[in-house]
C-alpha positions as CSV (number, residue, x, y, z in Angstrom):
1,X,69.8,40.1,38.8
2,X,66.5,41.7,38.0
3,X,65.9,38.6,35.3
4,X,66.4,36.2,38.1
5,X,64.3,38.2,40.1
6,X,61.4,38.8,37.4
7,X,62.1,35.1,36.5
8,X,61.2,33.4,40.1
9,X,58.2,36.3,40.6
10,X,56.4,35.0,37.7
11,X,57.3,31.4,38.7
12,X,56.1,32.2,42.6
13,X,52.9,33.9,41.5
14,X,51.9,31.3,39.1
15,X,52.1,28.7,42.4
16,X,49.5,31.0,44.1
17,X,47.2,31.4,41.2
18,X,47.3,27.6,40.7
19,X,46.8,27.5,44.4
20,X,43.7,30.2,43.9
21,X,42.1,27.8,41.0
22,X,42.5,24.6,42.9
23,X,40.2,26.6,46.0
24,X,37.8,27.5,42.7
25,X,37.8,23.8,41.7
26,X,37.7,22.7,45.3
27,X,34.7,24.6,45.5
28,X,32.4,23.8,42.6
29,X,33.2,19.8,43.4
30,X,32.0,20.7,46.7
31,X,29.2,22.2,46.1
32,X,27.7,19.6,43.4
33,X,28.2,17.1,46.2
34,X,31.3,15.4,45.4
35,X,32.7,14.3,48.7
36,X,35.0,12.0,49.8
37,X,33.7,10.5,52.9
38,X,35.3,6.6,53.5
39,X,37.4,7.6,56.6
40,X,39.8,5.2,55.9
41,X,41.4,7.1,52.8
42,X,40.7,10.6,54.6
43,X,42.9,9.2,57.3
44,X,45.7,7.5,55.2
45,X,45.4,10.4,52.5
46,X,46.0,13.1,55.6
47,X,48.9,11.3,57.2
48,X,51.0,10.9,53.8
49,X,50.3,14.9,53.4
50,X,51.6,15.6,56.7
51,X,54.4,13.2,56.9
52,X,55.1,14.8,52.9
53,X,55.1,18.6,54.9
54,X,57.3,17.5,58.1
55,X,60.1,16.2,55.8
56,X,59.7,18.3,53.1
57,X,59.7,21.9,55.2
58,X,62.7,21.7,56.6
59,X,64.5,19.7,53.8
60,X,63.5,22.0,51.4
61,X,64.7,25.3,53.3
62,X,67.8,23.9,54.6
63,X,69.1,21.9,51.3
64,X,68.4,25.5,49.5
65,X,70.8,27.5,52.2
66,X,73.0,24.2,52.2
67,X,73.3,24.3,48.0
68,X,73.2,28.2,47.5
69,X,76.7,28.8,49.6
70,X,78.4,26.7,47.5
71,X,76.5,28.4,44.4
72,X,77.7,31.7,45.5
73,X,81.4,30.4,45.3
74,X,80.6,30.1,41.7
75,X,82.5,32.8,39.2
76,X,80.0,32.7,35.9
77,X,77.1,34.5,36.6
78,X,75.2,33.0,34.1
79,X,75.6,29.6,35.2
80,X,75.0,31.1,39.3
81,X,71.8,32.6,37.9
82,X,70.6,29.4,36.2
83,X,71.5,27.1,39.4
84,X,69.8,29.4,41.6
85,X,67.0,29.8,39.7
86,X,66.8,25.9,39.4
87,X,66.7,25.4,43.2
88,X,64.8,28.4,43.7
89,X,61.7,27.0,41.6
90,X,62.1,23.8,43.1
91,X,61.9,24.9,46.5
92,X,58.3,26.9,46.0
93,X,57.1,24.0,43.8
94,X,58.0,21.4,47.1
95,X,56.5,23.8,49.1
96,X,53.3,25.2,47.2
97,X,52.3,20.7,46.5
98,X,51.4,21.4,50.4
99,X,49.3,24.2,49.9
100,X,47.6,22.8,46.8
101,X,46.7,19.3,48.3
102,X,45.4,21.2,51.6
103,X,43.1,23.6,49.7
104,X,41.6,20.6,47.4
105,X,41.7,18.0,50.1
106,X,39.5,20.8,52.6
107,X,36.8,20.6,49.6
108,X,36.2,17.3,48.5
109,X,37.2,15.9,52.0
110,X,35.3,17.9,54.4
111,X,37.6,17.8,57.0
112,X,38.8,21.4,58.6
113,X,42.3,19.5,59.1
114,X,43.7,20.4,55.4
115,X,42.8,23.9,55.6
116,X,45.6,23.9,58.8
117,X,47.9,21.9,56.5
118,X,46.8,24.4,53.6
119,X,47.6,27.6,55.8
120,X,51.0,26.1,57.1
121,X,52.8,25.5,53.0
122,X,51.1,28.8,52.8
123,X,53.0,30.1,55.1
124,X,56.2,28.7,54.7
125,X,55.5,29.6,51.0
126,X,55.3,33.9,52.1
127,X,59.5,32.4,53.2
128,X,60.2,31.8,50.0
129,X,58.9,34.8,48.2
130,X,62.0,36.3,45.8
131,X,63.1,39.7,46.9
132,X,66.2,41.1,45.7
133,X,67.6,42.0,49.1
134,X,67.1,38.1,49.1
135,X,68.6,37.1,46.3
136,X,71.8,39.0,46.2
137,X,72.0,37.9,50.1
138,X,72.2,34.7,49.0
139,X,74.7,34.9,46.0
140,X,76.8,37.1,47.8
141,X,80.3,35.7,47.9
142,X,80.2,36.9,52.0
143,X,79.5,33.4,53.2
């Protein structure tokens, strides 16, 4: 369990550093004037991210719950630990995509709309964050 746990931490963490150096990059492209300002793809650009966050949110969280009951069920720990990590890692990687398209969209775009799409994977992401009372929750046979 503490693998698993050590396992997703480093995976989680690495989302937010990425997440941390696409607001760096965001930032210097800003700043030596590299803005994106035909409305036309701001506008197209910000509906596919938010239609991407409706479906994906609640897909995401509910396919995970769905898929880690019948997980649990399973006897071999190694192979529960290695489907759980799978769906785990997936489930932050569908979730942080949100949060790093918001951060470099706010930069290069100039709109204040991505940093509300930006703050909202962010916060979903703080959902997903692998505690153990978390993780033997969901692999408990209890269910």
């Amino acid at each position: 369990m503490n693998i698993l746990q050590k396992k997703l931490i480093i995976f989680y963490y690495s989302a937010s550093v990425l997440a941390v150096l696409f607001a760096i990059a965001g930032y210097f492209l800003h700043k030596n004037g590299f803005i994106i300002t035909n409305n036309s793809f701001i506008y197209v650009f910000k509906s596919i991210l938010i239609v991407y966050m409706l479906i994906t949110i609640p897909l995401s969280l509910k396919i995970f719950s769905n898929k880690v009951k019948k997980i649990a069920q399973i006897d071999d720990e190694n192979e529960k630990f290695n489907k759980y990590l799978f769906l785990a890692k997936i489930r932050i990687l569908l979730i942080s995509i949100i949060l790093w398209f918001g951060i470099i969209a706010f930069f290069i775009v100039d709109v204040i709309d991505f940093i509300y799409i930006a703050g909202i994977g962010a916060i979903v992401l703080i959902f997903c964050i692998p505690t153990k009372a978390k993780i033997e929750n969901d692999l408990s046979k209890s269910v």
